[in-house]
C-alpha positions as CSV (number, residue, x, y, z in Angstrom):
1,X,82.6,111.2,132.0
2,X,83.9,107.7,132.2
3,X,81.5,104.8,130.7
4,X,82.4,101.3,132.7
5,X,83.4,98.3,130.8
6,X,81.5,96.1,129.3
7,X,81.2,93.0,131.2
8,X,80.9,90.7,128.0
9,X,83.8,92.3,126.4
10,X,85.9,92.0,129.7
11,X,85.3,88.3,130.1
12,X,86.0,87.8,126.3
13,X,89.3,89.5,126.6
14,X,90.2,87.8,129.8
15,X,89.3,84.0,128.9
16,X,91.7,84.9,125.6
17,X,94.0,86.3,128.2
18,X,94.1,82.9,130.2
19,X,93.7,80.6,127.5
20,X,96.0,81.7,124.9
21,X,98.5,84.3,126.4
22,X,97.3,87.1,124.5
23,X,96.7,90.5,126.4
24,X,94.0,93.0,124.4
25,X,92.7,94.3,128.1
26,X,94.3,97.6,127.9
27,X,93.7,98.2,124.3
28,X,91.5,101.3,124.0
29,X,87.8,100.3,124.0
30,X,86.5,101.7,121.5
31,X,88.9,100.1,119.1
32,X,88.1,97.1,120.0
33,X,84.5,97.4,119.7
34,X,84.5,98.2,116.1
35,X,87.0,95.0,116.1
36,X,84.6,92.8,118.3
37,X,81.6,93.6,116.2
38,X,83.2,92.8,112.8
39,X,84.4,89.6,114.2
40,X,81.0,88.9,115.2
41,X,79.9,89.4,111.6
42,X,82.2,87.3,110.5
43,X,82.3,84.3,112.4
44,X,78.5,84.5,112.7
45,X,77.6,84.6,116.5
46,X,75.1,86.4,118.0
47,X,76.6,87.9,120.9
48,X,80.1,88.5,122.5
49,X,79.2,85.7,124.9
50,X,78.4,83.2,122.2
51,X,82.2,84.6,120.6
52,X,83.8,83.9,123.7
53,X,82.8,80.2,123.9
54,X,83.4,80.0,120.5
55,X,86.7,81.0,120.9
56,X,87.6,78.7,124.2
57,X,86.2,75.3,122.3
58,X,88.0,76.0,119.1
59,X,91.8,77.2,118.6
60,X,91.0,77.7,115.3
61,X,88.3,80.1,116.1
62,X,90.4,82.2,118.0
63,X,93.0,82.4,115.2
64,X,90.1,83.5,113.3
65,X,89.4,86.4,116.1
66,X,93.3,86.8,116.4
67,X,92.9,88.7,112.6
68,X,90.4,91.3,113.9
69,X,92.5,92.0,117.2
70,X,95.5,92.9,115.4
71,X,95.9,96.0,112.7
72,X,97.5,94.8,109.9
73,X,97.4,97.8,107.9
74,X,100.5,99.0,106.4
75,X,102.5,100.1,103.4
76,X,106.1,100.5,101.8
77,X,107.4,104.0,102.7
78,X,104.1,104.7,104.4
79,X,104.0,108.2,105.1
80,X,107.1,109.5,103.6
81,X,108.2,112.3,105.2
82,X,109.5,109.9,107.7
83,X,111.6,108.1,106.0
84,X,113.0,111.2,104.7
85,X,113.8,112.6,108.0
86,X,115.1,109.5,109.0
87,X,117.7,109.6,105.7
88,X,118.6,113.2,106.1
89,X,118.6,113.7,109.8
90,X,119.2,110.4,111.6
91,X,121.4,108.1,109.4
92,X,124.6,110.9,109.6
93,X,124.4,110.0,113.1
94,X,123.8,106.6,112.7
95,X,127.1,106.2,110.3
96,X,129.2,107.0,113.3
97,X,128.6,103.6,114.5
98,X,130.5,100.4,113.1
99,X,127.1,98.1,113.6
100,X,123.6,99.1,113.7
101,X,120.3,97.3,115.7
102,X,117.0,98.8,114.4
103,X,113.9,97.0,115.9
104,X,110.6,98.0,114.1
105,X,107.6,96.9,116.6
106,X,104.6,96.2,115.4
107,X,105.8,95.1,111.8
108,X,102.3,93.6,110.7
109,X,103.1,92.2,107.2
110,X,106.6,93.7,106.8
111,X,106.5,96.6,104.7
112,X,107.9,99.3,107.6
113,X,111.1,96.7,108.2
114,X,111.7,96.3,104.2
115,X,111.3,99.9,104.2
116,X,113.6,101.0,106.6
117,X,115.8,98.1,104.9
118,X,115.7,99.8,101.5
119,X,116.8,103.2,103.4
120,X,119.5,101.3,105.0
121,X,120.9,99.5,101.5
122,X,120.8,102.9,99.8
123,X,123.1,104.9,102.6
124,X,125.3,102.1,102.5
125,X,124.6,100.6,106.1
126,X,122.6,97.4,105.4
127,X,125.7,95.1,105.1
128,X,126.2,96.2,108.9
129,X,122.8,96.3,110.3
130,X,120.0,93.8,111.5
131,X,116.4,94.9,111.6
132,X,114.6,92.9,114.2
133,X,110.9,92.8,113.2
134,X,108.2,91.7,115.7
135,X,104.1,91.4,116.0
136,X,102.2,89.3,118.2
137,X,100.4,88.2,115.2
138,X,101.6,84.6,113.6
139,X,100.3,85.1,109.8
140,X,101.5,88.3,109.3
141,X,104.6,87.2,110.5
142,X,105.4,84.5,107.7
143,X,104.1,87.0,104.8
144,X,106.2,89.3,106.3
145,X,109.4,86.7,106.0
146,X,108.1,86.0,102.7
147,X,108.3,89.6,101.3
148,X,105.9,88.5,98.8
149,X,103.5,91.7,97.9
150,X,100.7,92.3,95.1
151,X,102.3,93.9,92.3
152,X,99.4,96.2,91.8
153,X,100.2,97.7,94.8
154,X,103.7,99.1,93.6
155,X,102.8,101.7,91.8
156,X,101.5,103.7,95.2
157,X,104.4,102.3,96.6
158,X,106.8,103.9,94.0
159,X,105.4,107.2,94.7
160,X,105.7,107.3,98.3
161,X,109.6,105.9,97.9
162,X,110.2,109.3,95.7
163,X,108.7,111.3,98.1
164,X,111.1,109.8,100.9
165,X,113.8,110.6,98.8
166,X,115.1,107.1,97.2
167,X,117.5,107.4,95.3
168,X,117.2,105.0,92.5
169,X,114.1,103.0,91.3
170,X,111.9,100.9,93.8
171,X,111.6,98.3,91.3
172,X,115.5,98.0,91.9
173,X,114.7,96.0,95.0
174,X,111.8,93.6,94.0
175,X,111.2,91.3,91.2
176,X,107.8,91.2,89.3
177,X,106.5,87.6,89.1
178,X,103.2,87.7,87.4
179,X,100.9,89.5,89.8
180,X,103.4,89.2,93.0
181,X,106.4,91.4,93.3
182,X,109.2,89.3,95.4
183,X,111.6,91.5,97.5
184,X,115.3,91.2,97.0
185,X,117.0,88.4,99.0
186,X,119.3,91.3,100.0
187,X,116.8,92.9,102.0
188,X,115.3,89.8,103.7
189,X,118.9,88.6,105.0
190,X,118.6,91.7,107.0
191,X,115.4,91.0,109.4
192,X,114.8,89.0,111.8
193,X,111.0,88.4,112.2
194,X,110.0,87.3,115.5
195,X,107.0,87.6,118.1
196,X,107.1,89.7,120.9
197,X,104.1,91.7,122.7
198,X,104.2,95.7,123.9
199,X,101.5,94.0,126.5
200,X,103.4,91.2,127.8
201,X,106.8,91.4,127.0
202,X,109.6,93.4,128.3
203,X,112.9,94.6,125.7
204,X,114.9,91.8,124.2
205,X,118.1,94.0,122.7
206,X,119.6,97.4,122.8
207,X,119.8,99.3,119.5
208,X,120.5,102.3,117.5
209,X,117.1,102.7,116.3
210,X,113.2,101.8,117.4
211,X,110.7,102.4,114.8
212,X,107.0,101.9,116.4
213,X,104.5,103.1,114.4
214,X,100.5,103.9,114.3
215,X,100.5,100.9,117.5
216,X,100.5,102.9,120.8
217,X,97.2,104.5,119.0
218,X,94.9,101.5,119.6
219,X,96.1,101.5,123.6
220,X,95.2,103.2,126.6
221,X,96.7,105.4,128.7
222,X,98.4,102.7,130.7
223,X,99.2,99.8,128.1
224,X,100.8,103.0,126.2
225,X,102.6,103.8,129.2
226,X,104.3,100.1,129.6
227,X,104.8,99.8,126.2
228,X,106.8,103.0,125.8
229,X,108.4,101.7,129.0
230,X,109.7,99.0,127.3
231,X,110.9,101.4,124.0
232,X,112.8,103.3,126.1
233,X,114.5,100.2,127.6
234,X,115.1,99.4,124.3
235,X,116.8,102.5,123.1
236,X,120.9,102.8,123.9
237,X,121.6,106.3,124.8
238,X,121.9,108.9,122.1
239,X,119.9,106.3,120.1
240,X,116.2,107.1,118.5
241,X,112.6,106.1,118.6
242,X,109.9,107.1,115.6
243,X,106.5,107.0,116.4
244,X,103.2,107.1,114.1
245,X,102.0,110.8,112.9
246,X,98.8,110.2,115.5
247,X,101.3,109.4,118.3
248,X,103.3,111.4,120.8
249,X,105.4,111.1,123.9
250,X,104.0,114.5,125.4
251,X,101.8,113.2,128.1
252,X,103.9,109.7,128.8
253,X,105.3,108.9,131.8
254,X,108.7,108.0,130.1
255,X,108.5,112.1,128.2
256,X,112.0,113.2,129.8
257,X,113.7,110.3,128.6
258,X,113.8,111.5,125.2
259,X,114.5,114.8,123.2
260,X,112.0,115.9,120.3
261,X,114.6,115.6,117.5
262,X,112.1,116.0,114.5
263,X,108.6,117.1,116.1
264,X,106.9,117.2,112.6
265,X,107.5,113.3,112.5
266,X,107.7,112.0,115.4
267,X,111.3,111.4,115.6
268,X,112.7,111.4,119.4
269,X,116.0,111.1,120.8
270,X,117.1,109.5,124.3
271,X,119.1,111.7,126.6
């Protein structure tokens, strides 16, 4: 049984729509909801009607809502057994070629893209490949391009790089500055951080590698649809997409363009 929308929420998400070029419409409802209501909480209005004026008189209001709209959770190395199946099953095939494109969608605050970047530096491939990073969210975007992280967060962070089999010492690739750990310039000459949408936009460069993870989650059937639309156009062929441990291509439109290469983590393959 199918509930039908909620006409506040609707024209909320349409008048952000028209007024700022921002398309949450076919992100799954109940997601938003929770979203909606902490926002609510937050910028202190009563209702969703009283948010939605709020957020066509003020710009700064909606940067405010913007925060709530967009997950911004994420971690270095976050769960590792993907970045170990991506060092010990997809970067011998990735060595075969002279230059490498990786695009991670949906970077949030970085830590996927420096990640994979630390992956790449340790295999010997950064010096030859560029990690575009994109979000549709602006602040995230410059803390991403800072690389600037608590340092109390590194411990956790070590422990996941051991389990995805680094090689050396995390600490090799950031340097502590009283409670901030600053990523290595190395790493940050390696990423391009830009802003793209899975909602709006269409791909923007073929590459090697597409690493989108824990976003198709918060869509519905049809936003997840166009958006792995536009992975697959993104993907050369032979090349490889990762998705989040939540997240599968079994019931997509776009499932016979790719091959399950490492089912257990979500590690596909184009034909």
């Amino acid at each position: 049984m199918t509930t039908s929308p909620d006409p506040e929420l609707t024209a909320l998400l349409d008048a952000v729509y028209h007024r700022y070029h921002y398309d949450f419409r076919g992100y799954a409802e109940a997601s938003l909801r929770r979203r909606i209501g902490a926002a609510l909480t937050h910028l202190r209005c009563p209702t969703v009607n009283d948010l939605r004026e709020r957020v066509l008189a003020e710009p700064r209001g909606f940067s405010e809502l913007l925060r709530f709209l967009t997950v911004q959770v994420s971690d270095l190395f976050r769960d590792p057994s993907y970045y170990r199946s991506l060092r010990e099953r997809i970067v011998p095939y990735l060595r075969t070629y002279p230059s490498l494109k990786v695009w991670v969608a949906g970077c949030a605050t970085g830590e996927e893209a420096y990640s994979l970047a630390i992956v790449f530096a340790e295999e010997g491939l950064l010096d030859r490949t560029l990690i575009y990073a994109t979000d549709i969210h602006p602040e995230s975007l410059r803390a991403a391009e800072a690389g600037v992280y608590d340092l109390e967060r590194f411990a956790r962070f070590s422990d996941s790089y051991r389990q995805a089999g680094g090689r050396g010492s995390l600490s090799d690739f950031y340097t502590a500055q009283y409670a901030s750990a600053i990523l290595d310039r190395r790493l940050k000459q390696a990423i391009l951080f830009s802003d793209h949408s899975l909602a709006t936009d269409v791909a923007f460069a073929e590459v090697e590698l597409v690493s989108c993870r824990n976003v198709l989650i918060y869509f519905d059937r049809p936003l997840q649809d166009r958006a792995i639309g536009v992975l697959r156009d993104s993907v050369r062929r032979k090349g490889f997409l990762g998705l989040g441990a939540k997240e599968t291509l079994r019931f997509s439109a776009h499932a016979e363009a790719f091959t399950e290469l490492v089912p257990e983590d979500r590690i596909y393959q184009r034909r």
